[in-house]
ROSE-4610 file (N, C-alpha, C; in Angstrom, 1 decimal, always signed):
// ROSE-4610
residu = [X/X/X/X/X/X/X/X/X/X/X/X/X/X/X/X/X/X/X/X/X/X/X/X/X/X/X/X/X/X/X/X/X/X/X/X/X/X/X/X/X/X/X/X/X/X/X/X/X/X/X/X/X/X/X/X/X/X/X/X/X/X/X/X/X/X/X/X/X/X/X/X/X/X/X/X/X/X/X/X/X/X/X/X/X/X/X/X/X/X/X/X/X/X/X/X/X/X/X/X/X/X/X/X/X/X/X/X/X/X/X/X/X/X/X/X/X/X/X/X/X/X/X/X/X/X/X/X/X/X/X/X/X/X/X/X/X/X/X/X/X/X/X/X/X/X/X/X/X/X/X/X/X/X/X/X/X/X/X/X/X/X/X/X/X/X/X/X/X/X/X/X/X/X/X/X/X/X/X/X/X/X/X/X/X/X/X/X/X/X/X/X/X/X/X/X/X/X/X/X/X/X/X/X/X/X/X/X/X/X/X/X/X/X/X/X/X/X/X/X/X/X/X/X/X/X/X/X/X/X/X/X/X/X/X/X/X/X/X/X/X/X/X/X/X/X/X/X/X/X/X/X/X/X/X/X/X/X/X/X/X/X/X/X/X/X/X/X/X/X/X/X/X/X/X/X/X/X/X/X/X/X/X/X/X/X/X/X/X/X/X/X/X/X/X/X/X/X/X/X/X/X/X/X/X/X/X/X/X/X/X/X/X/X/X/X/X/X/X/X/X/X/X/X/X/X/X/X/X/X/X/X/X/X/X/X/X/X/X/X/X/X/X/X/X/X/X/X/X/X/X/X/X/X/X/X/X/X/X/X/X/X/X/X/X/X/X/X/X/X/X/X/X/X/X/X/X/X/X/X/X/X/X/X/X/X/X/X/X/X/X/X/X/X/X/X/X/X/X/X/X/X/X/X/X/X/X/X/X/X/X/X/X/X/X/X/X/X/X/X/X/X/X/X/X/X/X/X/X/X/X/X/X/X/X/X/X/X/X/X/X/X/X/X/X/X/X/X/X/X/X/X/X/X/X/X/X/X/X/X/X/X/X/X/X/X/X/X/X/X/X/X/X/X/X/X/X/X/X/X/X/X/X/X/X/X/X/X/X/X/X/X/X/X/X/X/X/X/X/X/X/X/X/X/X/X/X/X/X/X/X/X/X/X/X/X/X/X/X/X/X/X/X/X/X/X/X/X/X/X/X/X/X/X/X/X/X/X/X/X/X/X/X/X/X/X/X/X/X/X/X/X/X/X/X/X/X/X/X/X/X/X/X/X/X/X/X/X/X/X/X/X/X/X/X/X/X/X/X/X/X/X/X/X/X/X/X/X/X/X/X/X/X/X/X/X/X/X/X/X/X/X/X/X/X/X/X/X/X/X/X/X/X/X/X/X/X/X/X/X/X/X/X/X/X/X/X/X/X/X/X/X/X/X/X/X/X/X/X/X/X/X/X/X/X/X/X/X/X/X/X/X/X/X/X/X/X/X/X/X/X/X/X/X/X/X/X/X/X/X/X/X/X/X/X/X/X/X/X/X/X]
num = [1/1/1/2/2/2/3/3/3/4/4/4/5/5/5/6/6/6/7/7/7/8/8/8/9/9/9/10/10/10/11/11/11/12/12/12/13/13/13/14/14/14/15/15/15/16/16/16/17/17/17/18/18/18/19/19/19/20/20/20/21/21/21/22/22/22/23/23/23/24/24/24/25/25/25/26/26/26/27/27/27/28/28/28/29/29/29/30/30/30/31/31/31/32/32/32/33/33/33/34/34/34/35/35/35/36/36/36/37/37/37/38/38/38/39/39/39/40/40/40/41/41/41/42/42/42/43/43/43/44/44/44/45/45/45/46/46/46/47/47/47/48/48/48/49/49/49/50/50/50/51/51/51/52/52/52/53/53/53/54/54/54/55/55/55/56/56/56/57/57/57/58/58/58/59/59/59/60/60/60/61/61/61/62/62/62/63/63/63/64/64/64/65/65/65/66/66/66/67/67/67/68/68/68/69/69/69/70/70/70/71/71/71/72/72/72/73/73/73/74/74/74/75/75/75/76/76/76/77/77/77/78/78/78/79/79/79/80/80/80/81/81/81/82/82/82/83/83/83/84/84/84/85/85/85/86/86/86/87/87/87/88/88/88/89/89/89/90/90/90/91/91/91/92/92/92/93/93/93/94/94/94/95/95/95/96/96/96/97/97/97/98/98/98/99/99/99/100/100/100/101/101/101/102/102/102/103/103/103/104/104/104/105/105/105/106/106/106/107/107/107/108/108/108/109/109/109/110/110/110/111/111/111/112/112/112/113/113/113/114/114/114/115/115/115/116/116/116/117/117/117/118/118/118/119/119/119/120/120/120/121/121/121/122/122/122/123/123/123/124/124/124/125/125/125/126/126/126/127/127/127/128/128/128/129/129/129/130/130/130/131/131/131/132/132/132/133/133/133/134/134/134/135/135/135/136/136/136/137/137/137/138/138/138/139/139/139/140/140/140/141/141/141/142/142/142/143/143/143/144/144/144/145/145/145/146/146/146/147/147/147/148/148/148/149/149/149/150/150/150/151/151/151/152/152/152/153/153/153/154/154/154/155/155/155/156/156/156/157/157/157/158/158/158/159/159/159/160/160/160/161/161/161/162/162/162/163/163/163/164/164/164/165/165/165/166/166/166/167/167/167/168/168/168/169/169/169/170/170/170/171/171/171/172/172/172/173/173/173/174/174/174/175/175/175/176/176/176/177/177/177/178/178/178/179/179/179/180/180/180/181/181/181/182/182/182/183/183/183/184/184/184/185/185/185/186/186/186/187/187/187/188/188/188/189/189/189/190/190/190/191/191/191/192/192/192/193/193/193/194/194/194/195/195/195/196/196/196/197/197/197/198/198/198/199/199/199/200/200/200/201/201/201/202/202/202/203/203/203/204/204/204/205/205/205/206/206/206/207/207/207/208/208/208/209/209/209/210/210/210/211/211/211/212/212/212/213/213/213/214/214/214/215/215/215/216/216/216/217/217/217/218/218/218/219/219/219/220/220/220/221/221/221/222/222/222/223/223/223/224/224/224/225/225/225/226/226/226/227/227/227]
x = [-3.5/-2.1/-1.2/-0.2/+0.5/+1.9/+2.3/+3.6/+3.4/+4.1/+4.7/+5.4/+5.4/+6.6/+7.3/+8.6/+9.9/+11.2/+11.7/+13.0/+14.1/+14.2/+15.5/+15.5/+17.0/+16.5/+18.0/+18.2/+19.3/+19.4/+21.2/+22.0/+23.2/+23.5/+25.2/+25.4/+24.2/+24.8/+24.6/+24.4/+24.5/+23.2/+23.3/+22.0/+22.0/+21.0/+21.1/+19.6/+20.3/+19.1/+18.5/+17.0/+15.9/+15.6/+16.3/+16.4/+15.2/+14.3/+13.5/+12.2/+12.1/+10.4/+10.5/+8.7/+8.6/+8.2/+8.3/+8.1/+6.5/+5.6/+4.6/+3.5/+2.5/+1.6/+0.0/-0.4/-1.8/-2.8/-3.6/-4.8/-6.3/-6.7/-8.0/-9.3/-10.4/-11.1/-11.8/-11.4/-12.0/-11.3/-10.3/-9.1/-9.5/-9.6/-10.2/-11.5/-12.3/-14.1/-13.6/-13.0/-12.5/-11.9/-10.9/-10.6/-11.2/-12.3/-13.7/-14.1/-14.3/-15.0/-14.4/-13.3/-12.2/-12.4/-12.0/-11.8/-10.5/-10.8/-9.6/-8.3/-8.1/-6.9/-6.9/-7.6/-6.9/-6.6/-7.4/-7.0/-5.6/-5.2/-3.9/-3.1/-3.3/-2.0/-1.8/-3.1/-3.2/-2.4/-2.9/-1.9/-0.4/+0.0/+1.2/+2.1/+1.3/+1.6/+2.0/+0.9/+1.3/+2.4/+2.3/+3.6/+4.7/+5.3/+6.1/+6.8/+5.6/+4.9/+5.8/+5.6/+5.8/+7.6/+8.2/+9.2/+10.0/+9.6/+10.9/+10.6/+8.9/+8.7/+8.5/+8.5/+8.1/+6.6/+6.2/+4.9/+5.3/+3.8/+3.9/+2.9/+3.6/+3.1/+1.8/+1.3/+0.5/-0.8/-1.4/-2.7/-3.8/-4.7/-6.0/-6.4/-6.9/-7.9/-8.2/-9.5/-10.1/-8.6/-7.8/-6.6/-6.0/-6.0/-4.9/-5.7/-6.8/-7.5/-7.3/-7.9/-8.0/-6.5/-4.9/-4.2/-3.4/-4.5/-4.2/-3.7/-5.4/-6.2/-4.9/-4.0/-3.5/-2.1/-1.8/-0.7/-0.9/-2.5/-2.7/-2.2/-2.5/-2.5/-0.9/-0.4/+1.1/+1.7/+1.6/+2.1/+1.9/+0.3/+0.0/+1.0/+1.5/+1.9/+3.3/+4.3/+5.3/+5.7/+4.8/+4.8/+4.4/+3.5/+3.3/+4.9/+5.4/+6.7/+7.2/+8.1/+9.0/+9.0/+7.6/+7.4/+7.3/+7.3/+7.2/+9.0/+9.7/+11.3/+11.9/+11.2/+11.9/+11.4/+10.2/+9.7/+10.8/+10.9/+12.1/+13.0/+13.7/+15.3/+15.3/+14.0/+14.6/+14.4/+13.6/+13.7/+15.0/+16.0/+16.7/+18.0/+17.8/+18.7/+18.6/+17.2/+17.1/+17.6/+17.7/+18.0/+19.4/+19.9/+21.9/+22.2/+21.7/+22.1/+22.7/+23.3/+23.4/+22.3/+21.6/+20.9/+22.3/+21.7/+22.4/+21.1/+22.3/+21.5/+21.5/+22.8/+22.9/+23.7/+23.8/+24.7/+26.1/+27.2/+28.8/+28.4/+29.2/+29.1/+30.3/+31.4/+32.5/+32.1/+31.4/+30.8/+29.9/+30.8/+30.1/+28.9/+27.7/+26.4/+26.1/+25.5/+25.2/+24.4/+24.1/+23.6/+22.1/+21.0/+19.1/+19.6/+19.2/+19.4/+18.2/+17.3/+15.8/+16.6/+17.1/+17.6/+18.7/+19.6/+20.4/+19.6/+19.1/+18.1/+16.8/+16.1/+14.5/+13.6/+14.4/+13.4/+13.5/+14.8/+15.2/+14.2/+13.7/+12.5/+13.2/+12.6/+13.3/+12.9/+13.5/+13.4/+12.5/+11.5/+10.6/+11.5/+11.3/+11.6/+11.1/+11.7/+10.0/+10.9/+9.8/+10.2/+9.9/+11.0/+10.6/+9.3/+8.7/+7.2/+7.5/+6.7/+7.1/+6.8/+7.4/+6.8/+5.7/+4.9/+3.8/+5.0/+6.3/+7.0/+7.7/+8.1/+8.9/+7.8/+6.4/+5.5/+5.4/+4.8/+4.8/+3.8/+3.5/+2.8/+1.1/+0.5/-1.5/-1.5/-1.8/-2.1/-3.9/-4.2/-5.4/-6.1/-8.2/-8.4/-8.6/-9.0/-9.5/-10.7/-11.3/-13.0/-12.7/-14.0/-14.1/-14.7/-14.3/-14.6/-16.4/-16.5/-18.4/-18.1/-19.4/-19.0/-19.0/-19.2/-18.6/-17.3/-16.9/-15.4/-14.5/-15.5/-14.0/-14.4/-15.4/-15.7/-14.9/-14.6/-14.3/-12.6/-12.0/-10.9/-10.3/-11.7/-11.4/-11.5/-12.2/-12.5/-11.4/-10.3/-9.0/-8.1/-8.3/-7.1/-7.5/-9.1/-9.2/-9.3/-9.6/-9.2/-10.1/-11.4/-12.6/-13.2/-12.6/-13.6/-15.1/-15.3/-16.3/-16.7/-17.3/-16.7/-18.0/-18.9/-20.2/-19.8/-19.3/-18.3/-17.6/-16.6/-15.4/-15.9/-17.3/-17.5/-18.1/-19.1/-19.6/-18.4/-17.9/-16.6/-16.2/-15.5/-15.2/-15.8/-16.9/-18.0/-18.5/-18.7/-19.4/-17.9/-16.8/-15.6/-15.4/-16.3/-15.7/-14.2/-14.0/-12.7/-11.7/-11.4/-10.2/-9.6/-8.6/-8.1/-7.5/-6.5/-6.4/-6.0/-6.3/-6.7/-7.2/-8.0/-8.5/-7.6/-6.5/-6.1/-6.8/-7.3/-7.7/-7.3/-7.8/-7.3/-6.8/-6.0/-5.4/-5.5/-5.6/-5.2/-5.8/-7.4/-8.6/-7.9/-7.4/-6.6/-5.7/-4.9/-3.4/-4.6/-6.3/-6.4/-7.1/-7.2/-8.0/-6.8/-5.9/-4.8/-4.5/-4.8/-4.2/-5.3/-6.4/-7.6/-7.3/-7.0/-6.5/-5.4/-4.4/-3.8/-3.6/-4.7/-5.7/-6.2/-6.9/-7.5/-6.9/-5.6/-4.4/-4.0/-4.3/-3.9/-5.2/-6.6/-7.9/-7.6/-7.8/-7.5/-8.8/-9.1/-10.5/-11.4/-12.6/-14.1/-14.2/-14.3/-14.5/-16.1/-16.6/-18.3/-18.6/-17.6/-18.2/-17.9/-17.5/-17.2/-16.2/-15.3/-13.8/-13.3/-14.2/-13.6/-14.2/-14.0/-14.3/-15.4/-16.6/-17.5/-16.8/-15.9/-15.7/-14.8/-14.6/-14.3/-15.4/-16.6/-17.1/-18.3/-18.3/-18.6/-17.6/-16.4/-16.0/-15.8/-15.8/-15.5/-16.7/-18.0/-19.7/-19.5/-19.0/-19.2/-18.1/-17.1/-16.2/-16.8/-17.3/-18.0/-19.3/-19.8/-21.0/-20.3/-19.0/-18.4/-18.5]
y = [-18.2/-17.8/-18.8/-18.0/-19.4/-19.4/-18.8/-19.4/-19.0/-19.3/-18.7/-17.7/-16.5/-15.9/-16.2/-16.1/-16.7/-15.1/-14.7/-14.2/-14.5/-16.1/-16.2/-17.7/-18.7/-19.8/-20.4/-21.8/-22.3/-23.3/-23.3/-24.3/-24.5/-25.2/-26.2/-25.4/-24.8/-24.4/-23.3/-22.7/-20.9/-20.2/-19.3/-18.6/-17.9/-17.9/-17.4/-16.5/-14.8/-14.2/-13.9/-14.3/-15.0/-13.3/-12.2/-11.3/-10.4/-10.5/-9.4/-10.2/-11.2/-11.4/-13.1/-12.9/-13.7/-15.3/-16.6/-17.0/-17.0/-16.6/-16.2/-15.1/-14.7/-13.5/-14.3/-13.3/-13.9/-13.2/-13.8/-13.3/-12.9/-11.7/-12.0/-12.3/-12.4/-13.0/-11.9/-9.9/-9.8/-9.7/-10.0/-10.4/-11.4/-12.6/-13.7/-13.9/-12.8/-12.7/-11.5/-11.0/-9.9/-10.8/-11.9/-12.7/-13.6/-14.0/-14.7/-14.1/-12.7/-12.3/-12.2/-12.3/-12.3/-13.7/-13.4/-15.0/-15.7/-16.9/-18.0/-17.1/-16.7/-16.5/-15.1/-14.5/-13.1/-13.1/-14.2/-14.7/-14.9/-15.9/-16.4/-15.2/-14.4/-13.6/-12.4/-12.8/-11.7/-12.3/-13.3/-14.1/-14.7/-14.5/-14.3/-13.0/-12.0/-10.9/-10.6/-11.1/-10.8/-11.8/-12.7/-13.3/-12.5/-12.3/-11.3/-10.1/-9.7/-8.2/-8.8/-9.9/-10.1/-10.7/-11.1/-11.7/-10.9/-9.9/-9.1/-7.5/-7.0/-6.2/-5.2/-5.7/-5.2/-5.4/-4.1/-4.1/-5.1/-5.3/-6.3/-5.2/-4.6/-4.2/-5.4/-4.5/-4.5/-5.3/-5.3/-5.9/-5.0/-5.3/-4.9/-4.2/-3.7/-2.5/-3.0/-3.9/-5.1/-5.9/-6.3/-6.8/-6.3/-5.1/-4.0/-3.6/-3.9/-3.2/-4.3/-5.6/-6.7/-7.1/-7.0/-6.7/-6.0/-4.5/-3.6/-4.4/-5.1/-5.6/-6.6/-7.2/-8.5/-7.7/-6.3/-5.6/-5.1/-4.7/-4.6/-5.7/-6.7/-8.1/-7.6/-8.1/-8.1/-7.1/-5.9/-4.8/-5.1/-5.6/-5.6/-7.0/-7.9/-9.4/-9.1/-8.3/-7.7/-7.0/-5.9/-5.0/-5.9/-6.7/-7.7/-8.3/-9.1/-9.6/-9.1/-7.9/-7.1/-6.4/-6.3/-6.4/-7.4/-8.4/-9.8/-9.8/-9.4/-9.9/-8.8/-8.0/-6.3/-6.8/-7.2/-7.4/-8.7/-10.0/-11.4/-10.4/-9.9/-9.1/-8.3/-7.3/-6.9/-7.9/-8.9/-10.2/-10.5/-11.3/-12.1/-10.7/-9.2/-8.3/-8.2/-8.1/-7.9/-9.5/-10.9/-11.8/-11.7/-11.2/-11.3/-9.9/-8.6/-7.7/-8.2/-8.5/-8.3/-7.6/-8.3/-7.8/-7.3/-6.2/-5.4/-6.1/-6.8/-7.2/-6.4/-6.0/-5.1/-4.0/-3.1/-2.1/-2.0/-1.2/-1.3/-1.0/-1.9/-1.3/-0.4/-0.3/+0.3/+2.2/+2.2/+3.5/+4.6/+5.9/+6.5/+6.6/+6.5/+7.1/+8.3/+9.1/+10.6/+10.8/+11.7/+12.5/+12.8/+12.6/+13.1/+15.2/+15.4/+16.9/+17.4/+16.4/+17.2/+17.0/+15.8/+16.1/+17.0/+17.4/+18.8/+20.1/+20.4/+21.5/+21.4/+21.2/+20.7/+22.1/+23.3/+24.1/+24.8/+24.5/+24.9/+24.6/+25.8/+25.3/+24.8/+23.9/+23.6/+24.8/+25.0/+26.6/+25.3/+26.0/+25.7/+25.8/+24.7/+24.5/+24.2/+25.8/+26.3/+25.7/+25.0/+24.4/+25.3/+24.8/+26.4/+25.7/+27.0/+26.6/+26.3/+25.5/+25.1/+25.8/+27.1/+28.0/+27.1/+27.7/+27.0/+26.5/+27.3/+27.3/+25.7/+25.8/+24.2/+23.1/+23.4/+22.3/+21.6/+20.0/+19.8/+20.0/+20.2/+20.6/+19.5/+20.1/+19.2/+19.0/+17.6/+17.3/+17.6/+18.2/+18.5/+17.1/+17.9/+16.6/+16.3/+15.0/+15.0/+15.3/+15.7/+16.3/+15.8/+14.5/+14.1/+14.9/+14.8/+15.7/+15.5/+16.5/+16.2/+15.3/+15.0/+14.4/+15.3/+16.9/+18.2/+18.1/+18.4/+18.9/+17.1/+16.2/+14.6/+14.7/+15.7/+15.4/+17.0/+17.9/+18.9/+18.4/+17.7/+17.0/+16.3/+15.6/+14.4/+15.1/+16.1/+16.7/+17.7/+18.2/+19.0/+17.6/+16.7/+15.7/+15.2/+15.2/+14.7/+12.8/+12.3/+10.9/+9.9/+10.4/+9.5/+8.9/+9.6/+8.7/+9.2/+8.2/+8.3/+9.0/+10.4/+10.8/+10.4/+9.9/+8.8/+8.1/+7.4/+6.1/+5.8/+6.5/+7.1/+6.9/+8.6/+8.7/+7.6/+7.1/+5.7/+4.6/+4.4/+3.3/+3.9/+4.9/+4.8/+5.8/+6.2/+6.5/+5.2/+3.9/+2.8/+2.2/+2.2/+1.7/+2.8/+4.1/+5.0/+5.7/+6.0/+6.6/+5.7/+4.9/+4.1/+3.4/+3.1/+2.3/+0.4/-0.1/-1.3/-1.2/-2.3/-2.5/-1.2/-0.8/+0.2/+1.6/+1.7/+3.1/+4.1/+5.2/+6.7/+6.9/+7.6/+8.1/+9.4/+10.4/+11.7/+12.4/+11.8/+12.9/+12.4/+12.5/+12.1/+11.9/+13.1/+13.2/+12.3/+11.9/+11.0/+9.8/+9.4/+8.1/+8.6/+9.2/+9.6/+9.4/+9.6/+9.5/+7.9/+7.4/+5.9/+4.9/+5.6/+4.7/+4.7/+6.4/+6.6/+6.0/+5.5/+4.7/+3.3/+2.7/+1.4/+1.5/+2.6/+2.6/+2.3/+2.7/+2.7/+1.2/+0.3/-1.0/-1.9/-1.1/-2.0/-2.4/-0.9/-2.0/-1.5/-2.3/-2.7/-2.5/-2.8/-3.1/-1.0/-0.4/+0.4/+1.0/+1.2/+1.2/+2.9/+3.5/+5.2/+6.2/+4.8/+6.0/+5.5/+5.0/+4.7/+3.1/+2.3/+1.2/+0.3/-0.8/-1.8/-2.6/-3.3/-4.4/-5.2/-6.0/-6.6/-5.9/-4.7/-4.0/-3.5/-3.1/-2.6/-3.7/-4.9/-5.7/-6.4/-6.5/-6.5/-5.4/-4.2/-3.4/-3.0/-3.1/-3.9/-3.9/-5.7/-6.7/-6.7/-5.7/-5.3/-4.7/-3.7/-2.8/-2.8/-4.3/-4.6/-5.7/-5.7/-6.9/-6.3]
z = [+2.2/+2.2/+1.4/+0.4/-0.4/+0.5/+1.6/+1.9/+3.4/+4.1/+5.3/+5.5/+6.6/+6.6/+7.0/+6.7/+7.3/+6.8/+8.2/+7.9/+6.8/+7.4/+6.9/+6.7/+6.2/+6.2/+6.4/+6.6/+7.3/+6.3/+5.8/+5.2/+5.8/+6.1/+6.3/+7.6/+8.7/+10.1/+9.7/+8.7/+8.7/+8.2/+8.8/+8.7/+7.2/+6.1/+5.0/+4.8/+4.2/+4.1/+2.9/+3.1/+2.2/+1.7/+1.6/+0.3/+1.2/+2.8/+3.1/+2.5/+1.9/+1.3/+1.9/+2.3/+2.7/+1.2/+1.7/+0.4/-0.1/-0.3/-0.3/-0.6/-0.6/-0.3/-0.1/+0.3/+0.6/-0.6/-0.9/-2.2/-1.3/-1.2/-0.2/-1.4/-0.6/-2.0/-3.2/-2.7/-3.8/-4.9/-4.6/-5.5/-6.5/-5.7/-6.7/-7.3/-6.6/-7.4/-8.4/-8.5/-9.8/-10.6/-10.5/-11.4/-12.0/-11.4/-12.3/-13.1/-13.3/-14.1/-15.4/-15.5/-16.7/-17.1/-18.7/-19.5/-18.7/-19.4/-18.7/-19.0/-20.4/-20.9/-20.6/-20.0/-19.5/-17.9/-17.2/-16.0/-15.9/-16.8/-16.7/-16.9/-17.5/-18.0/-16.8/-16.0/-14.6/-13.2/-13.8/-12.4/-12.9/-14.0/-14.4/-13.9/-14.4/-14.1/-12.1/-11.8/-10.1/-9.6/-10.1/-10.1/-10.3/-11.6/-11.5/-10.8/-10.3/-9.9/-8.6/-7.8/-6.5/-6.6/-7.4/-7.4/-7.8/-9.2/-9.6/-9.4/-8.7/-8.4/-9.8/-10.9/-12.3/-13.2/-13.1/-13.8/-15.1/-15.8/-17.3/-18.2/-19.0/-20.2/-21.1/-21.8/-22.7/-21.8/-21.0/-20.4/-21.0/-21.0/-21.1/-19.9/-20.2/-18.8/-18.2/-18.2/-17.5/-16.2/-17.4/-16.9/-15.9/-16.0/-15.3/-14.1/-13.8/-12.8/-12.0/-12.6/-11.5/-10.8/-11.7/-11.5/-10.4/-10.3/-8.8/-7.7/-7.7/-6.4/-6.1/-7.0/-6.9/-6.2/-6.7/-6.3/-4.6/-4.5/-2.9/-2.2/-2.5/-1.8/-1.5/-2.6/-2.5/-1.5/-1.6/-0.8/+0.8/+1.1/+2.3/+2.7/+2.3/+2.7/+2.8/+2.0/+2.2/+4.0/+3.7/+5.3/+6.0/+6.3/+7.2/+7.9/+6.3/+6.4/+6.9/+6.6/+7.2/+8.8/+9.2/+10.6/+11.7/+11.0/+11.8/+12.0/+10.9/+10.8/+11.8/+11.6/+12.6/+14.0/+14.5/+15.8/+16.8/+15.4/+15.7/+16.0/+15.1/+15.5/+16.8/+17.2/+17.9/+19.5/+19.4/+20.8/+20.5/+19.1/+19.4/+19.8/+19.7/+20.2/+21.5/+22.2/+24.1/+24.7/+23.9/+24.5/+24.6/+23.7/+23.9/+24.6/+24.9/+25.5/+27.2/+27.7/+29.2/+30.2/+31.0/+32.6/+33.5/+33.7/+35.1/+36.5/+37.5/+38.3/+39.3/+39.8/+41.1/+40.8/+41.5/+41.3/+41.4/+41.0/+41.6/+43.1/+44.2/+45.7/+45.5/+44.6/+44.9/+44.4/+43.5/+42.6/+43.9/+44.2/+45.2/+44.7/+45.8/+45.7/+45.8/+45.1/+44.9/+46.0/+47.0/+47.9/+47.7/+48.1/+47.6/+48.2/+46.9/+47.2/+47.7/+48.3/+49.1/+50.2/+50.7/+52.1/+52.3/+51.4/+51.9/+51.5/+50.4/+50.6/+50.7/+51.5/+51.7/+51.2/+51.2/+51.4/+50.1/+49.4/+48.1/+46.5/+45.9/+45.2/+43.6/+43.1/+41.9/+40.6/+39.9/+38.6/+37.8/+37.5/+36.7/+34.9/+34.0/+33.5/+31.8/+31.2/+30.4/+28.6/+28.2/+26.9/+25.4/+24.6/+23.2/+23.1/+22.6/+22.1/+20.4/+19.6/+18.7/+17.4/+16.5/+15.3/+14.7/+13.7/+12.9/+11.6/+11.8/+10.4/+10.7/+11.8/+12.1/+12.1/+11.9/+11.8/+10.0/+10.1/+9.0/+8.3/+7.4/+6.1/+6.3/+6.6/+7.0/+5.6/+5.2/+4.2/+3.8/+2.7/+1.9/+2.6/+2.7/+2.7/+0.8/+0.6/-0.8/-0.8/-1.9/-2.0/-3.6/-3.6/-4.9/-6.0/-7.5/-8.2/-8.3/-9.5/-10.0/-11.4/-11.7/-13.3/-14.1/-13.9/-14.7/-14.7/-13.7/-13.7/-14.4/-14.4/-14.5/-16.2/-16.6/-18.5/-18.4/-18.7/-18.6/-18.8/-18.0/-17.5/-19.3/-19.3/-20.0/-21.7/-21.6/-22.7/-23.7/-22.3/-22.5/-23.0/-22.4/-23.2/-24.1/-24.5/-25.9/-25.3/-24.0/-24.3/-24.3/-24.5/-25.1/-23.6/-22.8/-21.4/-20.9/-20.8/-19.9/-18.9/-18.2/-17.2/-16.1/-16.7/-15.7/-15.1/-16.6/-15.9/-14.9/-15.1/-14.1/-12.9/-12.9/-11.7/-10.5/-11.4/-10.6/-10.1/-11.0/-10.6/-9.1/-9.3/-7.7/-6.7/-7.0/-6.1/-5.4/-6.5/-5.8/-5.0/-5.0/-4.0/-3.2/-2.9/-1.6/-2.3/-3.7/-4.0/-3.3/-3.3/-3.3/-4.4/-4.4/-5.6/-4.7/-5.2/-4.7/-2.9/-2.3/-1.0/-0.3/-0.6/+0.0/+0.4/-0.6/-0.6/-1.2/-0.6/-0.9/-1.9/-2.9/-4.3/-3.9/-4.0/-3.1/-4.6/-6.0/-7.3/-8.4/-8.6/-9.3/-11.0/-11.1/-12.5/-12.5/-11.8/-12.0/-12.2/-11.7/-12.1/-13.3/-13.9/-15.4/-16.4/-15.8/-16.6/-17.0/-15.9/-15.8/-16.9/-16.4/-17.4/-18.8/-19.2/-20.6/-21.2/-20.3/-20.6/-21.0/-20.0/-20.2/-21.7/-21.9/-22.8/-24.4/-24.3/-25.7/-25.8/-24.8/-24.8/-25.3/-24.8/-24.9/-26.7/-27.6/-28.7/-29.6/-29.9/-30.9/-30.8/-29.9/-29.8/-28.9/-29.4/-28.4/-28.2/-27.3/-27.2/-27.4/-27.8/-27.9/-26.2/-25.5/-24.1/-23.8/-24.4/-24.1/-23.5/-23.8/-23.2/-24.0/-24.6/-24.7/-24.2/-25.0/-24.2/-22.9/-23.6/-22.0/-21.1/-21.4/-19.9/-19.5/-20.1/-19.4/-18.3/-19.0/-18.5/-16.8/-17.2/-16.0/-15.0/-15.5/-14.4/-13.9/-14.3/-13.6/-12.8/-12.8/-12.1/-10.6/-11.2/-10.0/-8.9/-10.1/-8.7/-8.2/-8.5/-7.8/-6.3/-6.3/-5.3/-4.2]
C-alpha cells in the first residue's frame, strides 16, 4: 500500500478536505507480475500513466496494447483503493454524527401517557392489514446473464469491421481470465472489448504478425494470461 487512508487533514486548528482521495492506492501483485513482462521503457510509461490516471482521473493516449492492458489492471487497483476510501470516510462521518447527536435518557413526566388499547378493548380484533402487491411493471429490469461468444461468431464480428484480429486470440485471452477484464470485473459486451483491442491495435504500429498484434504484444499478453 503506498499511502494511508485518511479523510481529511489538519492546518492552523482547522480541519481541511483532502478532495475525497485517499493519499495513496494499493498495487496487488498481478498488477506488478504484468509489469515485468514489459520493457523498462514501457514499464515506465505505465506507471506514469497510473499515476495520472489516479490523480487527475485522465486516461494517457498513445500506449501500446501490451501497455494498455497492463494499464487496466493498474486502473482496477485504483478504483478498488478509492471505494475502499470513500467508505472508511462515510463509516468515520457517520460515528463522529451519533457522537454529537443528543441521548434521550428518560422520558417528559409532564407529556400525558397514552392508554394500552388491549386493556380497554381486550376482545376487539385488530383489521388485518393487506399490502399492494407489487406489478411486474413497477419491478426493475433482471439483467441478461452474459453467455460468452464462440470463436465463430468473435471472427464473423471481426471480419464485418475489417480489423485484422484475431478471433483465437481474443477467445483464449479471456477464456483463460474467466471473461473478466481488470480486477476481476465481468465483461457484460464481448464486442465493446473487440472494439477496444482494435483500438490498441491503431497505436501497436509496425511489427504486425498477420493476426493483429504485434510480437511483443503477443508476447506479453502470453505471459499475462498464464499469471
Amino acid at each position: 500500500m503506498l499511502g494511508a487512508v485518511r479523510c481529511g487533514s489538519t492546518k492552523g486548528g482547522r480541519t481541511m478536505a483532502n478532495r475525497g482521495k485517499p493519499d495513496g492506492f494499493v498495487i496487488y501483485s498481478k498488477s506488478l507480475q504484468s509489469s515485468q513482462l514489459l520493457p523498462d521503457e514501457s514499464a515506465g510509461r505505465v506507471l506514469k500513466a497510473a499515476a495520472r490516471l489516479f490523480l487527475t482521473g485522465e486516461m494517457t493516449d498513445g500506449l501500446e496494447l501490451s501497455e494498455q492492458i497492463v494499464l487496466s489492471l493498474f486502473a482496477g487497483d485504483i478504483e478498488g483503493s478509492l471505494s475502499h476510501h470513500a467508505e472508511v470516510c462515510a463509516r468515520n462521518q457517520r460515528i463522529a454524527a451519533n457522537r454529537r447527536a443528543p441521548s434521550v435518557t428518560s422520558r417528559d413526566e409532564s407529556l400525558p401517557v397514552a392508554p394500552n388499547r388491549t386493556e380497554i378493548e381486550p376482545n376487539r380484533k385488530e383489521p388485518k392489514r393487506t399490502e399492494p402487491k407489487e406489478s411486474k411493471a413497477d419491478r426493475p429490469p433482471t439483467r441478461t446473464r452474459f453467455i460468452p461468444p464462440s470463436v465463430e461468431e468473435i471472427a464473423d464480428y471481426c471480419h464485418e469491421r475489417q480489423n485484422g484480429i484475431d478471433a483465437r486470440r481474443f477467445f483464449d485471452y479471456y477464456e483463460a481470465n474467466g471473461w473478466t477484464q481488470g480486477r476481476g470485473k465481468p465483461i457484460r459486451d464481448w464486442r465493446a472489448a473487440v472494439r477496444t483491442w482494435e483500438r490498441g491495435d491503431s497505436h501497436a504500429g509496425q511489427d504486425h504478425s498477420g493476426d493483429g498484434y504485434s510480437a511483443a504484444d503477443n508476447d506479453t499478453i502470453d505471459g499475462i494470461t498464464r499469471l
